[in-house]
N, C-alpha and C positions, 0 to 999 in steps of 0.2 A: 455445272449441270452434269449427273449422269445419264449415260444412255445407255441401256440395257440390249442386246441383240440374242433373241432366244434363241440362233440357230449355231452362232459361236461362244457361246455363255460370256462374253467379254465387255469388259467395262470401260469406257471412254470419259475422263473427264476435261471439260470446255471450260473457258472462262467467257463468259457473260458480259457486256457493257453497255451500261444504257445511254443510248448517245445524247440524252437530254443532260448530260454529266459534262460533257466537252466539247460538245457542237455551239456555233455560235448564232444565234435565233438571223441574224441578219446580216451581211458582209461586212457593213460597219460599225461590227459589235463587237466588245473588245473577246478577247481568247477566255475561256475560261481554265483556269487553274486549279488543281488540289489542295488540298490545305489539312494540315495536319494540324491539330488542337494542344497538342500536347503543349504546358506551359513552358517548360523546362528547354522548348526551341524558339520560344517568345518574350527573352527577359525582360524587352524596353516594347511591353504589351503596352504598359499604362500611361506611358509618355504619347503611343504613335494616337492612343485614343484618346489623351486628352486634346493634342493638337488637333482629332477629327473634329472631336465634339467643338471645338473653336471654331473650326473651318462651319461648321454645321452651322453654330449660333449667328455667326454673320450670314451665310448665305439667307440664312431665314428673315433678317431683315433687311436684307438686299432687296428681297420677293417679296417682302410683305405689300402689296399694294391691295387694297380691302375694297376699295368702294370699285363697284362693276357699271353700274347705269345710273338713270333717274327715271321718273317716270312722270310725265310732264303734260298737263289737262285739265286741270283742275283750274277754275276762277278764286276759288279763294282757299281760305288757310285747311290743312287738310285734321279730321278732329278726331279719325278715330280708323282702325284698319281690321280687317276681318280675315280669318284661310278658311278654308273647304278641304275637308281631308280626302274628298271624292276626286279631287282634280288638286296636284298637290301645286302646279305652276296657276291656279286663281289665287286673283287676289279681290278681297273687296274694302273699296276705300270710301268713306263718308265725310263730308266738307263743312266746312261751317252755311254755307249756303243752301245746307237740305242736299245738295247734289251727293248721287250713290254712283258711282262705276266700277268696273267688273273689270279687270287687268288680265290677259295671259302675260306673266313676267316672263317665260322663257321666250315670246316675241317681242315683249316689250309694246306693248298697242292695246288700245281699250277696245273689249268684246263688246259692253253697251254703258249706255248713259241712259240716268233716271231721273228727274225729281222726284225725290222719297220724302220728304216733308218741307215744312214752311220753318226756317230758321234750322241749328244746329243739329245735324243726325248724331248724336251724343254716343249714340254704342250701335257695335253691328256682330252678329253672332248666329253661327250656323249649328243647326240641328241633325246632327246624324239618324236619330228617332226617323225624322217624316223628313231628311233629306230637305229642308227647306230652312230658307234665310228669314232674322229676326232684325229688324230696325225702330228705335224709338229716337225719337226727338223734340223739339219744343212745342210743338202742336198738340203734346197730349197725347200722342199715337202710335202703338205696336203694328208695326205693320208686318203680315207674312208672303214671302216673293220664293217663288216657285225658280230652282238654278237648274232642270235637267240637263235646258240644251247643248248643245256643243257650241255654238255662237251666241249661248246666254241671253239669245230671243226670250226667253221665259219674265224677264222681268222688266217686261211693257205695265202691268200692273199688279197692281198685291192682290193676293187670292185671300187675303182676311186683312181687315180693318180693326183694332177694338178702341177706341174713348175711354181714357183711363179719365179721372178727377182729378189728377195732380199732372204737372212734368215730370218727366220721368230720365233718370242721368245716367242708368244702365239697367244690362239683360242678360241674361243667361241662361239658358234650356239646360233642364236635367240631361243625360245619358241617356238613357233608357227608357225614361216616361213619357207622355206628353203632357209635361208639365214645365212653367215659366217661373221663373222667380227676377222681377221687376225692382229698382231701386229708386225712390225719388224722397218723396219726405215720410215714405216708411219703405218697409219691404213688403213685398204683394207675391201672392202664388196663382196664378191661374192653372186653370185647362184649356188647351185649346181651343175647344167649342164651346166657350163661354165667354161673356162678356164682362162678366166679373169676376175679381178674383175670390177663389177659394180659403186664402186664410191672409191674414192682414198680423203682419209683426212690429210691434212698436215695444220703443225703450228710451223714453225721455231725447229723443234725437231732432233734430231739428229739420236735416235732411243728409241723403247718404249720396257718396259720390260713385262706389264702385262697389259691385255685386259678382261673385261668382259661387258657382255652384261645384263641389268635390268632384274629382274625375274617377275616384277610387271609392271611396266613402261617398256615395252618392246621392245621400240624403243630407248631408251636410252643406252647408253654405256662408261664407264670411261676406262681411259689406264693411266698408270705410264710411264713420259717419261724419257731419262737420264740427261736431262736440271735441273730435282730435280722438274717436275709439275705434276699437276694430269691434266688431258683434259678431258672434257667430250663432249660426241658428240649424235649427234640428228640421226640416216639415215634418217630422212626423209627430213632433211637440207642440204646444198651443203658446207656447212663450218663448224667446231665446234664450239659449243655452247661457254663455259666456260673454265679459265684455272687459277688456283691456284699454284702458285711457293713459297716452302717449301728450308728451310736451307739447306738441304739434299735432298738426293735422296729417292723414295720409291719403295720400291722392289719388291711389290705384293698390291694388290687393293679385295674388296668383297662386295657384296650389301647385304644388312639387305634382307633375305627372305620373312620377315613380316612387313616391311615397305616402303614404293616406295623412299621415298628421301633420305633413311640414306647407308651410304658405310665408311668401313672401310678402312686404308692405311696404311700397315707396312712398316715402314720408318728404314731410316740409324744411326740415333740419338737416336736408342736402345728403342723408343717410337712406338706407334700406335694410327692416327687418326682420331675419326668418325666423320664424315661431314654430312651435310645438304646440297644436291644439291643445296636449292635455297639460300644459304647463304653460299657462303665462304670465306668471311672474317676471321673468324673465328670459328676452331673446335668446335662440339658440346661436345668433350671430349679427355684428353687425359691419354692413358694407357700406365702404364710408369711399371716398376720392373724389366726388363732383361737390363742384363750389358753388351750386344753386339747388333750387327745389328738384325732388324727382317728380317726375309726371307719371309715368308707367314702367310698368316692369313684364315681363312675360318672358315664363319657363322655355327651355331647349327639348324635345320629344324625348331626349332621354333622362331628363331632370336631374343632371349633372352640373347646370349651366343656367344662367339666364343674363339676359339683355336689358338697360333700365334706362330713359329718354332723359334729359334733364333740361329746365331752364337755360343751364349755361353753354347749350349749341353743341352737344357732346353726346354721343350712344357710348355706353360701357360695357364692358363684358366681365361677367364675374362668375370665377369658380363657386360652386352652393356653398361648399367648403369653407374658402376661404375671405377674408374682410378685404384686401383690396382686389380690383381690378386688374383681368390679364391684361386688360388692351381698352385702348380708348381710338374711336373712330372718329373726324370731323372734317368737316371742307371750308374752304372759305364762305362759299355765301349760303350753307347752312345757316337759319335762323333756332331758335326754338326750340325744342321737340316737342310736339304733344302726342307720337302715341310709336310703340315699337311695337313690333313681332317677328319671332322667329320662326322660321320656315317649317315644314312638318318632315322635312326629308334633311333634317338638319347639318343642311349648307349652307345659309342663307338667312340674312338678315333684313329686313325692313324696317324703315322709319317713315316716318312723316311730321313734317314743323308744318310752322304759322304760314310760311312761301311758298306755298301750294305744290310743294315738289314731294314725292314717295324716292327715296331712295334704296337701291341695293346694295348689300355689302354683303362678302365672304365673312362663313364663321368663324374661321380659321385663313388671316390675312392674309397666308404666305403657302397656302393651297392651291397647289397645278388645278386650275379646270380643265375636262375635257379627259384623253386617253389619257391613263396613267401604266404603262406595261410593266408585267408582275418584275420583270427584277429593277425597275426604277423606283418600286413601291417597297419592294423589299428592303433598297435601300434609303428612303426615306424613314424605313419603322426605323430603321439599325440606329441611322443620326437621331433622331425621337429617343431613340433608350441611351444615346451617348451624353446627349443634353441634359437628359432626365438623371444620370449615374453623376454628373460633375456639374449639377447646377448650383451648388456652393460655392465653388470654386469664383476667388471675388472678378475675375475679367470675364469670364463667363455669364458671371446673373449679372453683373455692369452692365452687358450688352444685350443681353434677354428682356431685361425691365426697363430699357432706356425709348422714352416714347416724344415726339415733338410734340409737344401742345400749343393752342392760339395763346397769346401775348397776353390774356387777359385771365384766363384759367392758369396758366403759371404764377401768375401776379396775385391772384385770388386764394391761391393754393396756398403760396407761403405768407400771406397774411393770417388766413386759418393756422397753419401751422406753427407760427408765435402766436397767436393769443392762445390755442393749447398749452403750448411749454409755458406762457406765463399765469395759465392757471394752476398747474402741475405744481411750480412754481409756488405759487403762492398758498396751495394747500399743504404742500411744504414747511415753510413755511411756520402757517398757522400752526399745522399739526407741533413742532419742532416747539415754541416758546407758547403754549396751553399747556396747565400743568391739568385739567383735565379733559383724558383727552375722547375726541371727537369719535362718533363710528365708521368707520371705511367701506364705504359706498361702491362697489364693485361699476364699473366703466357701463358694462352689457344692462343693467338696470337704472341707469341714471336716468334714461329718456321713459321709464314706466313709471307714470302718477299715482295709480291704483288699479284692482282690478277687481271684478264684480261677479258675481254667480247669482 
């Protein structure tokens, strides 16, 4: 720093320190030190950081402990679960019994209980448009329930009724319109103040399991039918668009939040498929590791991620990216899954099985809750990028990818896993003593039967 004095023309220079450079935030925190970068004073850089990134990869599953609570009220199996981007700790959960209730998960405790229909509440879906909750079930009935309050007093009764003609096995409200698009044995559009729907979409389908509408492309909409296809449909067209027919059946459908064309499809063939609206010939990936049916699947707020419920008593987490799972979650007396979703402040996991329990899980196993102080966070990014620089390295990913699983999904696993190699095997094989020889069938399109425009 200089300083100028007009009345001696003389020049003073100071040196400067900012004490946030060597002061220590608290007595028992360690000293801070200088550190010179230069490499030529650091020969055995790459040794002390591989040994970090070692130290890192264990500590992380030292901490990984995932699951946080349960949420525990329900009389029977739980069928379907709902978020409110207005209150981001609501939760809403639908039973096989018709029962609706309204959770704050950060208490842990139920805001209210409702019968919402006679037999299964099948899907439950929040309207940002008019701020109002969407429930159908086996009675044939859309019901609309009013969520302002703070103690979710609002939902003593539904402010709209409507009588559809079919049962109905999901729902999904546009974005921005007030407009509904219904799934049972066709797909249906209302308006909210009507009691019929505005356009009726049919395609040789028998009946559809799961409907959702584009978060981006907002006129767009995919449904899972029981034919084993995906349908996608335009409202602003009088017929659907496209239609893709898969080996199996898919049980549950989800669009990327952060991208218009890509949707995911939890299928029967223990897989899950992301597509590219305008290409379906073939997946753009597929996510394979659970050794039962998927049930559901639902994207991460950043569509970088999503979570898929399975048969075999298992939540998984999988990179969009990538075909297997970073991590698989489960307890002992989990049952089932029938339905997942991930938090909208994405920390947070939910499930719900056939045992009537909702459980919570971190989205990240081995993530501090609670205060995190900037240089304990700083040094958690640094371990993150030491992991990420030497995750080839073989004791490193040994200890990254190594996950306990139930005695029954280990067992299931590598059973799947030799009848692979002895197809592989055996196409082998074939190919090898055929003097003419066969087409090569690419992996990513084996499960696509045909596809329709």
């Amino acid at each position: 720093m200089d300083i100028f004095n007009d009345d001696s023309k003389m020049k003073v220079r100071m040196l400067v320190r900012n004490p946030d450079d060597y002061m220590r935030e608290t007595k028992r925190d360690i000293h801070k030190l200088p550190r010179n970068y230069d490499p030529t004073l650091h020969p055995l850089e790459a040794p002390r950081e591989y040994t970090r990134a070692l130290n890192a990869v264990k500590l992380e599953r030292v901490f990984a402990l995932p699951f946080i609570g349960s949420l525990d009220g329900h009389r029977d199996g739980i069928s379907c679960l709902g978020k409110n981007p207005d209150h981001l700790s609501w939760l809403f959960s639908g039973a096989c019994d018709g029962e609706l209730k309204l959770w704050d998960v950060a208490k842990r405790r139920v805001l209210y209980t409702v019968q919402a229909h006679d037999g299964f509440v099948r899907a439950v879906a929040y309207s940002q448009e008019s701020s109002t909750l969407y429930t159908v079930g086996d009675d044939k009935l859309i019901k609309q329930w009013k969520c302002d309050a703070e103690d979710g007093s609002d939902l003593k009764a539904p402010v709209n009724t409507i009588l559809t003609s079919g049962m109905l096995t999901g729902i999904s409200p546009h974005r921005s319109k007030p407009v509904l698009a219904t799934c049972g044995e066709a797909c249906h559009l209302w308006e909210k103040s009507r009691a019929q729907p505005i356009k009726t979409f049919q395609w040789g389908v028998d009946s559809l399991q799961s409907i959702k509408f584009n978060q981006v492309e907002e006129n767009i909409l995919a449904a899972c039918g029981s034919d084993r296809s995906i349908i996608l449909y335009d409202m602003r067209e009088s017929v659907p668009l496209r239609k893709v027919v898969l080996k199996m059946r898919s049980n549950s459908i989800c669009w990327n939040p952060m991208e218009a064309f890509i949707f995911t499809a939890a299928n029967e063939d223990y897989n899950l498929y992301t597509f590219d609206m305008r290409n379906l010939t073939s997946p753009l990936n597929v996510h394979s590791d659970h050794v039962s049916a998927v049930i559901d699947v639902d994207y991460s707020p950043t569509g970088k991620e999503f979570v898929s419920a399975s048969y075999d008593k298992t939540v998984r987490l999988y990179d969009a990216r990538q075909a297997h799972s970073r991590d698989i979650y489960h307890t002992k007396r989990m049952q089932r899954l029938t339905c997942a979703a991930w938090s909208l402040d994405d920390r947070f996991i939910y499930s719900g099985s056939d045992e009537m329990n909702i459980r919570i899980w971190k989205a990240r196993a081995a993530e501090k809750l609670g205060v995190v102080k900037p240089r304990e966070r700083a040094a958690l990014q640094v371990n993150d990028k030491l992991v990420e620089k030497f995750v080839h390295h073989p004791a490193i990913k040994k200890i990254q990818r190594h996950r306990h699983v139930p005695k029954h999904v280990y067992n299931a696993r590598n059973e799947l896993r030799s009848g692979r190699i002895a197809a592989r095997r055996k196409d082998y094989n074939v190919r090898t003593h055929t003097k003419r020889q066969l087409p090569v069938i690419p992996e990513k399109t084996k499960a696509i039967v045909s596809e329709q425009q």
